[in-house]
C-alpha positions in Angstrom: 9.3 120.3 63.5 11.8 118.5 61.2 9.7 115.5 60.4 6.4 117.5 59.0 8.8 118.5 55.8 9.0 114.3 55.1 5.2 113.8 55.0 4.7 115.7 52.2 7.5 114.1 50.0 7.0 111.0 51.4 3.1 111.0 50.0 4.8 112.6 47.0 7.2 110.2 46.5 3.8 107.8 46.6 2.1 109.2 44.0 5.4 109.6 42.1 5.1 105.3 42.4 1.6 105.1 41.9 2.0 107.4 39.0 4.6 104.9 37.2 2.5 101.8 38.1 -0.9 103.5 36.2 2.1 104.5 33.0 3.7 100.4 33.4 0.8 99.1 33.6 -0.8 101.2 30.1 2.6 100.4 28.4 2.3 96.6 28.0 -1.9 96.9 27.1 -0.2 98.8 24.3 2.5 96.9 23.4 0.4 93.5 23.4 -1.9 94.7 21.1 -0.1 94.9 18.2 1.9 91.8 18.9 -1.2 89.8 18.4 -2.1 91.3 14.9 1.1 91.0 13.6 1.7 87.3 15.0 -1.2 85.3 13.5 -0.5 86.9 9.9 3.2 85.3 9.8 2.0 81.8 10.4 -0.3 81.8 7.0 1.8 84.0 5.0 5.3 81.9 5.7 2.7 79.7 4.5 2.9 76.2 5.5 0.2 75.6 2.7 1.7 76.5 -0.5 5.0 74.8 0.9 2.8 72.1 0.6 1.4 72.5 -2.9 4.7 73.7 -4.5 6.2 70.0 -3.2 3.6 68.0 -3.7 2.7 68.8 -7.5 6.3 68.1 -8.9 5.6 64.6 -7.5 2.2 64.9 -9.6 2.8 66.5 -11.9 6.5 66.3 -12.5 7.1 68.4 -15.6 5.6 71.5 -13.9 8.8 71.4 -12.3 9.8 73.3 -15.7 7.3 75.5 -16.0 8.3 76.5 -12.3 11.9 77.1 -13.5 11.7 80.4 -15.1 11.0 81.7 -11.9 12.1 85.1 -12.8 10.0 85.2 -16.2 6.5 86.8 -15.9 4.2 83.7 -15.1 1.0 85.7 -15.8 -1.7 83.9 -18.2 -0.8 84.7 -21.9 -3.6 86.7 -23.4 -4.1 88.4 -26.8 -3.7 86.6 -30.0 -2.6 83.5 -30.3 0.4 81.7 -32.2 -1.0 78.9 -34.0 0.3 75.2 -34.5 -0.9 72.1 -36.1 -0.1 68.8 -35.1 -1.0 65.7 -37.4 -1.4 62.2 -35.5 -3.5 59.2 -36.2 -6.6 59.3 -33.6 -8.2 56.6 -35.8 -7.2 53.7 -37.7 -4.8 51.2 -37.3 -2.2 53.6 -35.2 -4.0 55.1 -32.8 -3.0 53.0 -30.5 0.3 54.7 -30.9 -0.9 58.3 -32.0 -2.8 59.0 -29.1 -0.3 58.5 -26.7 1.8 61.2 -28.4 -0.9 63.6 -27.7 -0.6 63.5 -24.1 3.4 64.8 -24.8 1.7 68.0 -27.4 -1.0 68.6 -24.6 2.3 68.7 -21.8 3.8 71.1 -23.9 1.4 73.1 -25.0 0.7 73.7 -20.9 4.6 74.0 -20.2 4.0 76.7 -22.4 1.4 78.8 -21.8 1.8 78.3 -17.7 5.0 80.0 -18.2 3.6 83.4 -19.7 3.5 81.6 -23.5 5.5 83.1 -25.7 6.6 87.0 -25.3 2.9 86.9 -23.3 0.9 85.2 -26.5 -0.8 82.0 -26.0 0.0 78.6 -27.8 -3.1 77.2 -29.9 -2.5 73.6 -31.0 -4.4 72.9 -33.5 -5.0 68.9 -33.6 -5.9 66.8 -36.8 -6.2 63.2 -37.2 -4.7 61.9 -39.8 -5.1 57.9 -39.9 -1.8 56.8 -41.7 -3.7 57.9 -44.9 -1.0 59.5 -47.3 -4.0 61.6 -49.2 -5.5 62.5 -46.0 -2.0 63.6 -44.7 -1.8 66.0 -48.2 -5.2 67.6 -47.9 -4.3 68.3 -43.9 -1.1 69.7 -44.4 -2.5 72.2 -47.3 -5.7 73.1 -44.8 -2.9 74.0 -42.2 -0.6 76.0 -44.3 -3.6 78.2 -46.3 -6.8 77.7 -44.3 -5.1 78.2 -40.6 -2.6 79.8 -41.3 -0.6 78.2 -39.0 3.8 79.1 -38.1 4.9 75.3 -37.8 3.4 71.7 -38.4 4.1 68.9 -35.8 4.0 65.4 -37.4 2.6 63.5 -39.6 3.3 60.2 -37.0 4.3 58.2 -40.0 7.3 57.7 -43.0 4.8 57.3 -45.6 2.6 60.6 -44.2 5.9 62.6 -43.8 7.0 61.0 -47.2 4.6 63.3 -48.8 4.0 66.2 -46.3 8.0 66.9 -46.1 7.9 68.2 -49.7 4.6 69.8 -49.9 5.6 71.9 -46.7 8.7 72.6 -49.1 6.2 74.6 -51.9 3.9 75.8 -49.2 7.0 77.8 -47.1 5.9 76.2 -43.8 8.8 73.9 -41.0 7.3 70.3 -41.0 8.7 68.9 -38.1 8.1 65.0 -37.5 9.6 63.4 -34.1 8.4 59.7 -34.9 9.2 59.2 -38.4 11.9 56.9 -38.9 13.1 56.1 -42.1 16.5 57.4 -43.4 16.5 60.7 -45.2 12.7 61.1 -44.6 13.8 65.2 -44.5 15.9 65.3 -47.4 12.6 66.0 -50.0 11.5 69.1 -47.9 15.1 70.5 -47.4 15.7 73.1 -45.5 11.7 73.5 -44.6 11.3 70.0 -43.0 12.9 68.7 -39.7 12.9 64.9 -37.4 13.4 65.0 -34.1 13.9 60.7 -34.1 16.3 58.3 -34.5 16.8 56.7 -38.1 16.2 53.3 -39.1 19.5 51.9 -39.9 20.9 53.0 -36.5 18.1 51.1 -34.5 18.1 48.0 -36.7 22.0 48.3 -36.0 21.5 48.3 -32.4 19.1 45.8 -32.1 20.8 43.4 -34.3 24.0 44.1 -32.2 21.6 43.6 -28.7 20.5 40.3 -30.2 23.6 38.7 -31.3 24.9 39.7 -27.6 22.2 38.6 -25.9 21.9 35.1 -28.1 25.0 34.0 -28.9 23.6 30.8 -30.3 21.2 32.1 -32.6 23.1 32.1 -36.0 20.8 31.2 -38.4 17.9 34.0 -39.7 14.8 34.4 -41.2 13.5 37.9 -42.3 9.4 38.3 -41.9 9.0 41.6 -43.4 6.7 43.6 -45.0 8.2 45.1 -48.2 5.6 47.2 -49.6 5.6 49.3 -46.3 7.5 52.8 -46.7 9.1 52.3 -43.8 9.3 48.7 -43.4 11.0 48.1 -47.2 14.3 49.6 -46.1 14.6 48.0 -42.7 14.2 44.3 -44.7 16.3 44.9 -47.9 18.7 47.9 -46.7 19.4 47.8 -42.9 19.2 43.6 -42.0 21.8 42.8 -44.4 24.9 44.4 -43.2 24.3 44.9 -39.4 24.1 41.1 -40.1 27.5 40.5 -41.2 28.6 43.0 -39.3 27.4 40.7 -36.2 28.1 37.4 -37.4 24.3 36.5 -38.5 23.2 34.4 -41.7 20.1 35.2 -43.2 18.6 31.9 -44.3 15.9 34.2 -46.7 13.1 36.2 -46.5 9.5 35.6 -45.8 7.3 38.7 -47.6 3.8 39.3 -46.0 1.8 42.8 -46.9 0.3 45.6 -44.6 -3.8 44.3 -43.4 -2.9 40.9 -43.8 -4.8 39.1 -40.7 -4.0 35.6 -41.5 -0.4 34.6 -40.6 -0.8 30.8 -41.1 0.7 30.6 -44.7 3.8 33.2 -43.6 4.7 31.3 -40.1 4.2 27.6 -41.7 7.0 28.6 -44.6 9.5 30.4 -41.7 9.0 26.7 -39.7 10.2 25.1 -42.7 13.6 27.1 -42.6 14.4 26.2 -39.3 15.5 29.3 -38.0 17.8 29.8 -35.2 16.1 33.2 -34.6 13.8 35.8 -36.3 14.1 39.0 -37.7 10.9 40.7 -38.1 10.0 44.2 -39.8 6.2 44.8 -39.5 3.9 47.9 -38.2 2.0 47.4 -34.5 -0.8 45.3 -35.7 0.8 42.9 -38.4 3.4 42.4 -35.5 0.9 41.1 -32.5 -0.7 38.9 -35.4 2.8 37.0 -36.0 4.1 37.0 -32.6 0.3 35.1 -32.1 0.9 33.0 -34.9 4.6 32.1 -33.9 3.2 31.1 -30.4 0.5 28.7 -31.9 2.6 27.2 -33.9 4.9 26.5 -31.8 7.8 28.7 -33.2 10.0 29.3 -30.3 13.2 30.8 -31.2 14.8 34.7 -30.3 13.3 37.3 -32.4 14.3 40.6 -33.1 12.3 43.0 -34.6 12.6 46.9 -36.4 11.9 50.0 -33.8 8.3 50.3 -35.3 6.3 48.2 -32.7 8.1 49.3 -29.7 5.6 52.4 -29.3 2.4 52.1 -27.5 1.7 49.0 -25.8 1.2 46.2 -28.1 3.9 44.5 -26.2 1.6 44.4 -23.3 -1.5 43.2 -25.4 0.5 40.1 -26.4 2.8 39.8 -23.2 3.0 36.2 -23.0 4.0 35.7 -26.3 6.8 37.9 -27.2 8.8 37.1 -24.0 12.2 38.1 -24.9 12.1 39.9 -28.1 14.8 42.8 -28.8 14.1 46.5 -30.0 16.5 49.4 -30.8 14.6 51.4 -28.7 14.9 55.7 -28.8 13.9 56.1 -25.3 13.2 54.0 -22.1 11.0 55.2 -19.2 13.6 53.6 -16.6 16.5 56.0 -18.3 18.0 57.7 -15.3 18.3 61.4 -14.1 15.1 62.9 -12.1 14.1 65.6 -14.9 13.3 62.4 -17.3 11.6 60.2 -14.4 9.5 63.3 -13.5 8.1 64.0 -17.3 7.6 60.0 -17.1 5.7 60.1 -14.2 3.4 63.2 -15.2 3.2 61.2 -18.9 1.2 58.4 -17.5 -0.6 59.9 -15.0 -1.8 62.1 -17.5 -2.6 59.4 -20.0 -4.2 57.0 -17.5 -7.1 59.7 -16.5 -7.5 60.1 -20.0 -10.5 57.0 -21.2 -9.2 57.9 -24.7 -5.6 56.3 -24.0 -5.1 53.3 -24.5 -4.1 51.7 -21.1 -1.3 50.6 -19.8 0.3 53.5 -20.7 3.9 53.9 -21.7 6.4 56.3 -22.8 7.7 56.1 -26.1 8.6 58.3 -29.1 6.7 60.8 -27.7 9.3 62.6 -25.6 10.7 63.4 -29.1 7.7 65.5 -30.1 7.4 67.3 -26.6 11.3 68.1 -27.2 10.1 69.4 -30.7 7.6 71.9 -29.7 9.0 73.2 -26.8 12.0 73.7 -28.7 10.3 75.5 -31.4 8.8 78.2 -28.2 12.4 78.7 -27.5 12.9 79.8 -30.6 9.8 82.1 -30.9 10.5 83.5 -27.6 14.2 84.5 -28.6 13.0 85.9 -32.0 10.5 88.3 -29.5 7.4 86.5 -31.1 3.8 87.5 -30.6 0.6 86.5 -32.4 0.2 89.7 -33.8 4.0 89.0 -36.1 3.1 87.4 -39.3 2.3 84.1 -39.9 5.1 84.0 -42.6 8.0 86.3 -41.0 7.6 83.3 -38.0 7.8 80.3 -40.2 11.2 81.7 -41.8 12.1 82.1 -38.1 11.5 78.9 -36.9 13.3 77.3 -40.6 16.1 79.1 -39.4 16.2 77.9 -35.9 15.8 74.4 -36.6 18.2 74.2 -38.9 20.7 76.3 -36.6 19.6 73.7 -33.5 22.9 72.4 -31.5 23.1 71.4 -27.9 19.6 72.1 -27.2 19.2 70.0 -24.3 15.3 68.3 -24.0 13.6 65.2 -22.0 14.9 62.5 -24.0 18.7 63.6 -25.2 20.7 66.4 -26.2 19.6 67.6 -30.2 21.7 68.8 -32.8 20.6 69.0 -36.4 22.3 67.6 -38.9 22.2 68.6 -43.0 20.0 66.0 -43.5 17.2 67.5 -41.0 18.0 65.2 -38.5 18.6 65.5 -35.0 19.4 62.3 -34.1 21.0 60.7 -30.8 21.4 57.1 -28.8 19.7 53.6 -29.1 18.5 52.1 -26.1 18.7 48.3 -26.8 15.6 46.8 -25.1 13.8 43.2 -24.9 10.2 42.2 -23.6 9.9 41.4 -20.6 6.4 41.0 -18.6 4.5 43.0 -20.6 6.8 46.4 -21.1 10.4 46.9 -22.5 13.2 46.8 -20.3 16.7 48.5 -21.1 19.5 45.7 -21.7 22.1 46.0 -19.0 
């Protein structure tokens, strides 16, 4: 009689167990479920793929890395009305080999730009013209841009003799001209306080080179000047600049040997410079009048240490004529082997860019063109700080951006750090460099 009360709880205390098992066993078939959804979505959204893409295209595409900076900024594409800019550049004629280039560095700005919201959310139209190192050209483009466009700022011309005349008409038209590979000394002055170089001036290049020289050839005393004297830019170098970063270095000039720009026959010019007997040369000449005497030195048999003015360094005529201007010095403004990863990085995107472009000339190397990169992204700083928009007046921004290139200090870019000074120049360091297989080489 006392064990028929355990049956009951005994079979009660079974279902009680068989209860829990049916309750364990729902519990995980629940708790499973969701684990699955919510465990593949991770994987693709911690996103092992973008990881990829966000390192691989600084490698690339190395100046994205600034664009990427502003990580903060809206990176949404600009829409609306756009802020207008001309840039002048010889695409033709005898400096395109040289003009183009400096393209790619507008084009890498001009995407900088806009893939980093534009400016105050406004896009940034470049507006392109060639202008073939043709003074009149240069006069009639600079007007179009200024009336017809309408346009805040002019990049360029590329040339002395271009800016000579586009520096003071951008004076009486109210608009910044800003050059970045004109050269000669107070290039600015006739467009005061409207016109603006990003460069290095003449006499500080031919000072640096000179100086590179007499380091690097101690034994060369004795000079001859080939120079062209008619040249805007070239004039200065022979009868302004050579002289006294010659004395200054311990160098004779033994005369001067005058030649004119489109001259294609060297014979007559190299022949008299033979007869001198030079120790070593000193040349001021454009791209193509320089290839022609380095050729004409070579078959003649002229083999002394040259030196030459800052204007053939761009481009890469010193690779069309590699074998025969082995060892020649240039006060260079920029180097591609400069250190620091921000400037190997633009490098790197530079040529990339230019070699998938069949208009470039090829090899393709950095030069001035940093400069003009430096300018225009500059200039957006300045827009962006003034809370620009296309829809603010053409002229209300042009006074902005006189203002803020005249007011330029530290402003830190690819190639240096830029300060203007009352001349309109923002000026910096020579890089001493010398030929050497085809491509300049910094002089350790």
């Amino acid at each position: 009689m006392r064990r028929s009360p355990k049956r009951p709880l005994a079979m009660a205390a079974l279902a009680l167990v068989a209860i829990m098992v049916v309750v364990a066993a729902c519990a995980p078939a629940a708790t499973p479920t969701p684990t699955p959804t919510k465990a593949p979505p991770p994987p693709p959204t911690a996103t092992a793929a973008p990881a990829k893409v966000v390192a691989t295209a600084p490698a690339e595409k190395p100046v994205e890395k600034p664009a990427a900076t502003p990580t903060t900024a809206p990176v949404a594409k600009p829409t609306g009305k756009a802020i207008k800019v001309c840039y002048l550049t010889p695409l033709t004629g005898p400096l395109a080999s040289i003009g183009l280039p400096q393209s790619i560095a507008v084009k890498m700005a001009q995407e900088d730009i806009n893939n980093t919201g534009g400016i105050n959310g406004s896009p940034l139209e470049v507006l392109t013209k060639d202008s073939p190192f043709d003074a009149k050209q240069a006069v009639t483009l600079v007007r179009e841009c200024a009336e017809k466009d309408q346009v805040v700022a002019l990049f360029g011309p590329y040339s002395s003799g271009e800016f000579d005349v586009a520096a003071p008409l951008g004076k009486d038209l109210t608009m910044p001209v800003i050059g970045a590979s004109t050269t000669k000394v107070g290039g600015a002055l006739s467009g005061r306080p409207w016109s603006f170089r990003m460069t290095i001036t003449d006499d500080l290049s031919t000072d640096a080179g000179v100086g590179a020289f007499a380091k690097v050839y101690p034994n060369a005393k004795k000079i001859v000047i080939i120079g062209d004297v008619k040249e805007a830019v070239t004039e200065p170098v022979v009868k302004v600049h050579y002289p006294p970063a010659f004395k200054k270095y311990g160098l004779e000039s033994l005369g001067l040997v005058e030649f004119t720009r489109g001259m294609t026959d060297f014979g007559a010019v190299v022949t008299k410079v033979k007869e001198m007997k030079p120790e070593g040369i000193a040349i001021a000449a454009l791209p193509g009048e320089w290839a022609l005497i380095a050729k004409e030195l070579a078959n003649q048999g002229v083999k002394v240490p040259v030196v030459s003015s800052p204007h053939p360094w761009p481009g890469n005529t010193v690779f069309q004529v590699k074998d025969v201007v082995e060892g020649w010095i240039v006060g260079a403004f920029f180097q591609e082997d400069l250190p620091g990863a921000e400037v190997q990085a633009w490098v790197k995107r530079f040529r990339a860019t230019g070699e998938a472009d069949p208009k470039i000339p090829k090899p393709v190397y950095a030069s001035v063109d940093p400069q003009m990169y430096d300018a225009i992204m500059y200039g957006a700083k300045v827009m962006r700080e003034g809370k620009v928009t296309g829809d603010t007046p053409f002229q209300q921004v042009r006074v902005l951006l006189r203002d803020g290139y005249n007011a330029m200090k530290d402003y830190k870019g690819i190639v240096r750090t830029y300060t203007m000074n009352q001349d309109g120049d923002a000026v910096g360091p020579v890089y001493p460099v010398v030929a050497k297989n085809g491509r300049w080489e910094l002089i350790k």
